[in-house]
Residue frames as qw, qx, qy, qz and C-alpha x, y, z in Angstrom:
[[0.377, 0.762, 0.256, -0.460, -177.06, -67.60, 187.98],
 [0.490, 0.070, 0.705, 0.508, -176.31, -68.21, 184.52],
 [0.244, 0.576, 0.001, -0.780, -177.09, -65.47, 182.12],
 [0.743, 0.318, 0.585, 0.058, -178.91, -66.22, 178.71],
 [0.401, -0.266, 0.389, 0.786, -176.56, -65.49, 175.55],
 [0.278, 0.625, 0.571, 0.454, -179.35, -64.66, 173.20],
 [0.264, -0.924, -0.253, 0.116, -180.62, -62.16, 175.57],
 [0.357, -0.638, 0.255, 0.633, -176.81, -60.51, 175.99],
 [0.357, 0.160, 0.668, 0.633, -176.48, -60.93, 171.99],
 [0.128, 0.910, 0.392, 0.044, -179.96, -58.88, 171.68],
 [0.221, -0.922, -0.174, 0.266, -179.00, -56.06, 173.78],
 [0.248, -0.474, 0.243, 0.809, -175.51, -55.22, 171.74],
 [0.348, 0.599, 0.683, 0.231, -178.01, -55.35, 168.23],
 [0.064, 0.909, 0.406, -0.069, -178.94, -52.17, 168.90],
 [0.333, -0.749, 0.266, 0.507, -175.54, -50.76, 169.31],
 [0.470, -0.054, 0.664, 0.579, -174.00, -52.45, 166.43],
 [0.306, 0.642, 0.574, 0.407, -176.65, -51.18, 163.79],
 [0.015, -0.983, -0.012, 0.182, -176.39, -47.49, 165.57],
 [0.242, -0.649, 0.380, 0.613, -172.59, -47.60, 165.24],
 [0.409, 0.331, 0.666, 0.529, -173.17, -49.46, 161.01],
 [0.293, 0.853, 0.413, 0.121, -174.99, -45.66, 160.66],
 [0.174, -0.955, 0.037, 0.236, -172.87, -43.54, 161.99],
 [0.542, -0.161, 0.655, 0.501, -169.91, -45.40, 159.84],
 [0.332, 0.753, 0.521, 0.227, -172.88, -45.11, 156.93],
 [0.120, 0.972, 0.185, -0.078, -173.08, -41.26, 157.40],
 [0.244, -0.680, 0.487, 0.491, -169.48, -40.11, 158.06],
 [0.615, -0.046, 0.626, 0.477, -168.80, -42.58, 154.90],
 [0.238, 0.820, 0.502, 0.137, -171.75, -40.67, 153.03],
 [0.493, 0.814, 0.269, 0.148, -170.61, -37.78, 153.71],
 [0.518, -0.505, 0.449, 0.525, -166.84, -37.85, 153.07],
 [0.404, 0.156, 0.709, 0.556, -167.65, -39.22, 149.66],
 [0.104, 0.799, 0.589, -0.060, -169.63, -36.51, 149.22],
 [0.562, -0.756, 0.155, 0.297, -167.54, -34.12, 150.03],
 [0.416, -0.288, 0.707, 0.493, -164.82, -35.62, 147.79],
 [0.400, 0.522, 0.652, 0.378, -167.03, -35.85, 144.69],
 [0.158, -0.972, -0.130, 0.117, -167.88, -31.84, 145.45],
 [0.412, -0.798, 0.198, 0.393, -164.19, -31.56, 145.20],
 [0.485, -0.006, 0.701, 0.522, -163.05, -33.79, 142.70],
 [0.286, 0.790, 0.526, 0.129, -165.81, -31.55, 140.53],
 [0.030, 0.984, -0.109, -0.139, -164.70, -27.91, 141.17],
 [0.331, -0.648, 0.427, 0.537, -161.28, -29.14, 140.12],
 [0.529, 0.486, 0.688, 0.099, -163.01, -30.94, 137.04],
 [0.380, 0.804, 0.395, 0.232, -164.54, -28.35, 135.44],
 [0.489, -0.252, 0.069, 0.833, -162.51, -25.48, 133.93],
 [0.343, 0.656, 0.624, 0.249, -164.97, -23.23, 132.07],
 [0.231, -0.277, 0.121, 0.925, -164.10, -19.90, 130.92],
 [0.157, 0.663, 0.291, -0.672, -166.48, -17.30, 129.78],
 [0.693, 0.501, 0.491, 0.167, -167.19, -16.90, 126.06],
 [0.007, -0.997, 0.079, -0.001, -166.30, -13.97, 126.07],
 [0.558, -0.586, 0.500, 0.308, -162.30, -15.47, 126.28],
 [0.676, 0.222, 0.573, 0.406, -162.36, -16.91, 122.60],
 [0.088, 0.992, 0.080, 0.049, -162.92, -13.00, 121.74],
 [0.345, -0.803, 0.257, 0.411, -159.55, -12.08, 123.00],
 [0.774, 0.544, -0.176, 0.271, -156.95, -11.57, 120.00],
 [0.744, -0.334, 0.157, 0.557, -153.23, -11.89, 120.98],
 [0.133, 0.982, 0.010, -0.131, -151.78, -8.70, 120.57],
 [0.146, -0.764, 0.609, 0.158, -148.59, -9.55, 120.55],
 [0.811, 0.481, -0.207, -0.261, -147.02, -11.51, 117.36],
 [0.922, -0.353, 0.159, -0.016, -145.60, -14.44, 117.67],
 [0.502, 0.749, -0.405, 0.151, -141.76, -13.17, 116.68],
 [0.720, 0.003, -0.556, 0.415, -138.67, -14.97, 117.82],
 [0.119, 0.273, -0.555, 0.776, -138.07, -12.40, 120.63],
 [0.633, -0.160, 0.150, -0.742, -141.86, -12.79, 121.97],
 [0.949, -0.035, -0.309, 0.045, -141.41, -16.98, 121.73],
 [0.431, 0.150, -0.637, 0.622, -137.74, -16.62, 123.51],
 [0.212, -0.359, 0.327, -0.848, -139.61, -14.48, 126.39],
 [0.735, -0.255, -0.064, -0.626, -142.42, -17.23, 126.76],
 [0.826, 0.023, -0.514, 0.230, -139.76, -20.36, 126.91],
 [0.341, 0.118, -0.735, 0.574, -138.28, -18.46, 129.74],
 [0.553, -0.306, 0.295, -0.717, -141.64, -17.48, 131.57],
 [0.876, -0.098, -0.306, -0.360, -142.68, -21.17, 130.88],
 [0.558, 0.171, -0.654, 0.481, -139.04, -22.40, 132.43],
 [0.052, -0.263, 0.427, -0.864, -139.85, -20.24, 135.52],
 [0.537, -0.051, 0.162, -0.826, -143.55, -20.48, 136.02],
 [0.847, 0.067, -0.003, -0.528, -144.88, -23.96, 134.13],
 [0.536, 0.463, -0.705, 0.014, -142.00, -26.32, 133.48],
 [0.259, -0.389, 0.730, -0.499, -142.14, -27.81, 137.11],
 [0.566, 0.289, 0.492, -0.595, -145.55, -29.17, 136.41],
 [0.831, 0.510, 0.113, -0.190, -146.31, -29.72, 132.55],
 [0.729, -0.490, 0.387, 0.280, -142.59, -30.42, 131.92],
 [0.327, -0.252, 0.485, 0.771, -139.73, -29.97, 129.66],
 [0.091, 0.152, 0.811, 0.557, -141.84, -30.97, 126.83],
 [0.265, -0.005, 0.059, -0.962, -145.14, -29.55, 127.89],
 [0.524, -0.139, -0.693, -0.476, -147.06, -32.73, 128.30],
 [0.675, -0.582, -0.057, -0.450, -148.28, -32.65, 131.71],
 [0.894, -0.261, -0.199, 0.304, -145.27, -35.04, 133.25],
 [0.255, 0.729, -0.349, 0.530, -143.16, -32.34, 135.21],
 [0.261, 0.131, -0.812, 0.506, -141.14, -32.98, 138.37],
 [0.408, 0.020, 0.655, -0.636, -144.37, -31.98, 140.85],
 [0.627, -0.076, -0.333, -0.700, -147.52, -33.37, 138.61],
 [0.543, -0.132, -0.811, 0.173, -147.14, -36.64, 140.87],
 [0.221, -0.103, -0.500, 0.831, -147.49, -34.75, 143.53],
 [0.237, -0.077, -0.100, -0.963, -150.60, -32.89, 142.38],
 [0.592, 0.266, 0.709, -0.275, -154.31, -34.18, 142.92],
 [0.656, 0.663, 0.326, -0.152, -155.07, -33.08, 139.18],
 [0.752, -0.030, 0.333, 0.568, -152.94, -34.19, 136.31],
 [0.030, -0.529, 0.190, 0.826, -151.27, -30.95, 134.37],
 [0.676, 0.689, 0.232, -0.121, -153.14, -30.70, 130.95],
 [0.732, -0.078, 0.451, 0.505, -150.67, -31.65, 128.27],
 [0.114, 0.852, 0.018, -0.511, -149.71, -28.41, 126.31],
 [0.213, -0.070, 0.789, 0.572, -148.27, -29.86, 123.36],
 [0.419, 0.173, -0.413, -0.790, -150.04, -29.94, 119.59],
 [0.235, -0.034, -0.969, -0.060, -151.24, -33.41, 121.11],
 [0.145, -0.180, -0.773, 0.591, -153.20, -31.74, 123.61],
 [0.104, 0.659, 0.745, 0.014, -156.27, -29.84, 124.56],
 [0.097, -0.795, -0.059, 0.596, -154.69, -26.34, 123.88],
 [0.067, -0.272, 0.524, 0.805, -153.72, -26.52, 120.71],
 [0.001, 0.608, 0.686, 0.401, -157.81, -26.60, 119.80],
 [0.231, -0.704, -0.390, 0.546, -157.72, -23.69, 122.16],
 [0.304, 0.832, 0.085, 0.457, -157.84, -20.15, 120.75],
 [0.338, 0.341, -0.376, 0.792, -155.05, -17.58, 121.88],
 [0.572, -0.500, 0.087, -0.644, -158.21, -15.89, 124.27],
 [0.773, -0.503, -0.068, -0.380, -158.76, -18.81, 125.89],
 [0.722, 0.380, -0.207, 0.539, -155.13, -19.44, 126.66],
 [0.049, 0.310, -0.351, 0.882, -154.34, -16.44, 128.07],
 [0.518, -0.475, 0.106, -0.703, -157.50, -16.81, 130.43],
 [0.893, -0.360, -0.264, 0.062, -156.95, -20.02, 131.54],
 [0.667, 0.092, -0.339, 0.657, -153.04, -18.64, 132.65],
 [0.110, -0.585, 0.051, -0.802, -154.56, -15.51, 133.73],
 [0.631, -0.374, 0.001, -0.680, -157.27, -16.69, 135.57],
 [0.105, 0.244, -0.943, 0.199, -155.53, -20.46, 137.02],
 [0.843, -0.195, -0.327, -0.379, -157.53, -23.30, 138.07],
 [0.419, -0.560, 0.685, -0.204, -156.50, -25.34, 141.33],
 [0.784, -0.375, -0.056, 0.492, -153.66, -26.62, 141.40],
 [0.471, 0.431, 0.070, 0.767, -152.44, -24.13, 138.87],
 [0.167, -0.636, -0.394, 0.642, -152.12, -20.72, 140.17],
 [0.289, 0.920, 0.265, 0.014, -153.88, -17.35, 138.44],
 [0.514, -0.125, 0.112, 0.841, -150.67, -15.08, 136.61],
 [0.153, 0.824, 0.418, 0.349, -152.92, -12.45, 136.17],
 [0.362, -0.914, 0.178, 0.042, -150.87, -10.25, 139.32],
 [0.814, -0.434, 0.328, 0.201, -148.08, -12.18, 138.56],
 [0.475, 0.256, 0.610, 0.581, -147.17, -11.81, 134.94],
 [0.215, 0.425, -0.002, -0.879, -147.52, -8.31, 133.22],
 [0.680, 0.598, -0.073, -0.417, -150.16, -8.78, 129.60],
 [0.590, 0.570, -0.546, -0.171, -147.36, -9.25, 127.18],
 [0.148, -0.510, 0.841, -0.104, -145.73, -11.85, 129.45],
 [0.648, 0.191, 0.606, -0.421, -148.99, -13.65, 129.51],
 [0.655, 0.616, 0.026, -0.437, -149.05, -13.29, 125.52],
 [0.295, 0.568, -0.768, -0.003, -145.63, -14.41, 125.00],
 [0.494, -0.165, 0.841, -0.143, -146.24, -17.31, 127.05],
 [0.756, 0.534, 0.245, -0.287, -149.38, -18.18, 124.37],
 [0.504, 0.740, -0.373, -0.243, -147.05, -17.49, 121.53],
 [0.014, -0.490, 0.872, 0.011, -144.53, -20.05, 123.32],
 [0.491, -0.010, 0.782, -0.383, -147.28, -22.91, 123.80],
 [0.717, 0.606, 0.045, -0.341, -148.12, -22.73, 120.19],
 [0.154, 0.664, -0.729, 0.058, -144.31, -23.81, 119.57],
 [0.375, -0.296, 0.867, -0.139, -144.74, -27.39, 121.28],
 [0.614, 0.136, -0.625, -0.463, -144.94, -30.48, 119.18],
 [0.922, -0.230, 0.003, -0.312, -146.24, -33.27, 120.32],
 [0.391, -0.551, 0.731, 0.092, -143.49, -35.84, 121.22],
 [0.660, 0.359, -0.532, -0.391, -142.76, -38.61, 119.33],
 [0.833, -0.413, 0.333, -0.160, -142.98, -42.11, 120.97],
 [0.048, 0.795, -0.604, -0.027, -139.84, -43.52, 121.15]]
């Protein structure tokens, strides 16, 4: 009795094109999924209502020394020495640190929206609103206005 290969070839058809969906779907919606994610870390949008804020607290040498050491403590890991987004963990991160230098997109920021993006954190960053009293938060601003852009070397 000699079986006929088309016939055995039919019968796994059906299998093969059920398991090519279920590969389909799971692929569908991983990448879904991931695009959903890769979005909420995207977008960073603060409230109009943040360019309003005025930095109470003037940017004097003792209110810049106070923000270099919150920034040593709190941001330096991440946006690094220099404040351009290459600190020891940003490899490590899924979303690159935003480059705080005069090169970068914070120095078109106002002081408001500054302090609400450090208040209010965005993942990976974390929120220093519990963490960080006002003025610390202001003094940081005052220090991030202080970084130049590097010079390529």
């Amino acid at each position: 009795m000699t079986s006929d290969p088309q016939s055995h070839h039919d019968g796994l058809k059906p299998r093969g094109r059920a398991l090519a969906l279920w590969v389909f779907a799971i692929f569908a919606v991983v990448a879904a999924g991931g695009s959903i994610v890769l979005l909420s870390y995207s977008h960073w949008n603060p409230p109009d209502s943040a360019n309003q804020l005025k930095n109470p607290q003037p940017p004097t040498p003792e209110s810049v020394r106070n923000g270099n050491y919150i920034y040593v403590n709190h941001c330096q890991s991440c946006h690094g020495t220099a404040g351009d987004g290459h600190g020891e963990r940003a490899k490590s991160l899924s979303v690159q640190p935003s480059d705080l230098t005069g090169g970068g997109r914070v120095s078109h920021e106002s002081d408001g929206m500054i302090f609400w993006r450090i208040s209010e954190g965005h993942r990976p960053m974390p929120a220093y609103k519990h963490k960080l009293t006002d003025q610390e938060r202001w003094d940081l601003v005052n220090y991030l206005r202080t970084l130049k852009t590097p010079t390529p070397q």
